[in-house]
C-alpha positions in Angstrom: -1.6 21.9 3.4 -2.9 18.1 3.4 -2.9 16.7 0.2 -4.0 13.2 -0.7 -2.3 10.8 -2.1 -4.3 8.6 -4.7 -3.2 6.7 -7.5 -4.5 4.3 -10.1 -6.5 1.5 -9.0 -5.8 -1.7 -10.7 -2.3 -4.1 -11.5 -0.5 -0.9 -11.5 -1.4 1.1 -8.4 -1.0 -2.5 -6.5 2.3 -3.0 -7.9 3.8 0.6 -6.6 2.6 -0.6 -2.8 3.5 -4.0 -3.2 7.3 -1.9 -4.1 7.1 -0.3 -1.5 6.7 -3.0 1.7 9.2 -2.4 4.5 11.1 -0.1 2.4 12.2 3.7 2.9 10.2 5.8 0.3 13.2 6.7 -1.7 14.4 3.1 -2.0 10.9 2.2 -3.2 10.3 5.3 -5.9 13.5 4.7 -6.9 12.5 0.3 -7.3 9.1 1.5 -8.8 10.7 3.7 -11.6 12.8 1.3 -12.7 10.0 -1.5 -12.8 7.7 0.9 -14.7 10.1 1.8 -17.1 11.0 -1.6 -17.7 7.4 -2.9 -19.1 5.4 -0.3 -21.3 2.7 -0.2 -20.8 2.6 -1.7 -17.0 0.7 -4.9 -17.8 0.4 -7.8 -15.6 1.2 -10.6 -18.5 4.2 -8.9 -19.2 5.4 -8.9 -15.3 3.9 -12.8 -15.2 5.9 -13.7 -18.3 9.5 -11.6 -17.0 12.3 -13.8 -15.7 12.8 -13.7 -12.2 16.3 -13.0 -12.6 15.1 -9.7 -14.7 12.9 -8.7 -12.1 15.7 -8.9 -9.5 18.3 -6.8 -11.7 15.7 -4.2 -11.1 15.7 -4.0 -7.4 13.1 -6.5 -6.4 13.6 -9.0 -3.5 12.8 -12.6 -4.1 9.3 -12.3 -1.9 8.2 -9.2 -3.9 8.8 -11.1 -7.0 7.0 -14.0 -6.5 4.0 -11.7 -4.5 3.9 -9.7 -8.6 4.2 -13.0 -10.6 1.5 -14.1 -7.9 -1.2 -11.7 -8.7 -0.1 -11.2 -12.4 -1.6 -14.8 -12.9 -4.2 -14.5 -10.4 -5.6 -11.7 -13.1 -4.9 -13.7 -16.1 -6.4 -16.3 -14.8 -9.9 -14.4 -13.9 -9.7 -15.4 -10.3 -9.3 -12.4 -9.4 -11.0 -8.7 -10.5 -9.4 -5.8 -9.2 -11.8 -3.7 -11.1 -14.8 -5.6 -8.9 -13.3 -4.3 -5.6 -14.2 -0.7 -6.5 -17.7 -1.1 -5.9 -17.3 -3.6 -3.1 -17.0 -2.7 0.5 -13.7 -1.8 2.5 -14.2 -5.0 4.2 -14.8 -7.1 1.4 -12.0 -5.5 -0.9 -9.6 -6.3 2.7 -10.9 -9.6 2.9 -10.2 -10.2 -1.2 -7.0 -8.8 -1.2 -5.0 -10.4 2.0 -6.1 -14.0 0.8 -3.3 -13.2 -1.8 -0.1 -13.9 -0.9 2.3 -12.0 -0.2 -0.3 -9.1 0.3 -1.0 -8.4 4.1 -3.0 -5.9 6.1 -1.1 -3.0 5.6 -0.5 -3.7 1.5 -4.9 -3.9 1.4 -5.4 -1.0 3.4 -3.0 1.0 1.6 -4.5 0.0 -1.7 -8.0 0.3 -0.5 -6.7 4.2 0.4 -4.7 5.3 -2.7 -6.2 3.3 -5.5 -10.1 2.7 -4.3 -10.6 5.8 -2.2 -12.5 4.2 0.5 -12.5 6.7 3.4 -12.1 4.2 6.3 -9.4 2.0 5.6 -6.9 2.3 8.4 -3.6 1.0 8.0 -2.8 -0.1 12.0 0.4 -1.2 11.3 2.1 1.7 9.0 5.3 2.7 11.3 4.6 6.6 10.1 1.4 6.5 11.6 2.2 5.1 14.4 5.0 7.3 15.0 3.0 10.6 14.4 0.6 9.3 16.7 3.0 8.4 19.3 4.6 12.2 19.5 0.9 13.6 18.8 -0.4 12.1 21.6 2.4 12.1 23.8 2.5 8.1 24.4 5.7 6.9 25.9 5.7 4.2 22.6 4.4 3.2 19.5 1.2 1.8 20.0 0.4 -1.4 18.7 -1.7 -2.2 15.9 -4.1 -3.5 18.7 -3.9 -0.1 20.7 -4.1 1.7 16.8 -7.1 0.0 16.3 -9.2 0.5 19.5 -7.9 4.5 19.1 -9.3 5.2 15.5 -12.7 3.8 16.5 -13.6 7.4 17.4 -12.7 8.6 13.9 -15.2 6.0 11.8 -16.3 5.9 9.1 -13.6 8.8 8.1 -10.4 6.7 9.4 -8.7 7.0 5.7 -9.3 11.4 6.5 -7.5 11.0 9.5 -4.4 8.6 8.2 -4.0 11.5 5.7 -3.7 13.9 8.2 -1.9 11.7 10.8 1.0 11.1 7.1 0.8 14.9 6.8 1.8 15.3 10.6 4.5 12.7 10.5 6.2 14.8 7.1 5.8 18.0 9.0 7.8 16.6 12.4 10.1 14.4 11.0 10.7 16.5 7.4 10.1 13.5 5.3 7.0 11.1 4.0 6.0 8.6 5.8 4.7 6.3 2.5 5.5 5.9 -0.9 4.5 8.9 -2.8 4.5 9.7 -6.9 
């Protein structure tokens, strides 16, 4: 059965994806745990204030470190409000979020999925999808994210629905998840 995956929105539920760019999903549960377990509770002046060097010891690579001390004093500093992006559109929150750095395409549209629940965000460049779509459809390749984009058109505004499904197809063929899970 499909099951979605949602977690918290906010510092927290951004942090998990941010953990979890390019990596395997075992790698990155495995980063996460250690992270969360590190600061109780999971505040963003404690990661801002953390020595690089800590942050490091627990599995993070240079460029996720600097992407969480990034957005740690982007929200102590009021410049930016996660909390605002709930009510805002999936365009605007996408728009908000890959101005940060360090935080592309695929780390907003995950986010937007998981933590905001917006039902269209469509992540064209997640390798699971476009794997699942690849041996769904029978394409000879991955498609692109161009080709991803152009072929989801059919499925708005419910693209988020079908990115579930396309996850839960990718576990079913390939017996594992295609995206960080907890």
């Amino acid at each position: 059965m499909p099951t979605l995956r949602r977690r918290p929105a906010g510092f927290a539920g951004l942090a998990q994806i941010i953990c979890g760019q390019q990596l395997s999903t075992a790698s990155a549960g495995a980063i996460w745990g250690r992270l969360s377990a590190a600061f109780k509770p999971f505040d963003p002046h404690l990661v801002r204030r953390a020595r690089s060097e800590r942050l490091a010891r627990l599995g993070l690579s240079a460029a996720k470190i600097k992407t969480l001390k990034n957005l740690a004093g982007e929200l102590a500093h009021g410049r930016l409000d996660l909390d605002a992006l709930t009510g805002a559109s999936a365009e605007e929150a996408h728009k908000t979020l890959v101005t940060l750095p360090g935080i592309g395409p695929w780390t907003a549209d995950l986010y937007l999925l998981f933590c905001l629940g917006h039902s269209d965000a469509w992540p064209v460049g997640d390798l699971a999808l476009q794997e699942s779509i690849r041996i769904g459809f029978e394409l000879p390749a991955r498609p692109t994210t161009a080709q991803m984009a152009r072929l989801a058109e059919a499925w708005r505004p419910l693209r988020g629905a079908a990115a579930h499904l396309w996850w839960n197809y990718y576990r079913v063929i390939k017996g594992r998840d295609g995206v960080t899970i907890t």
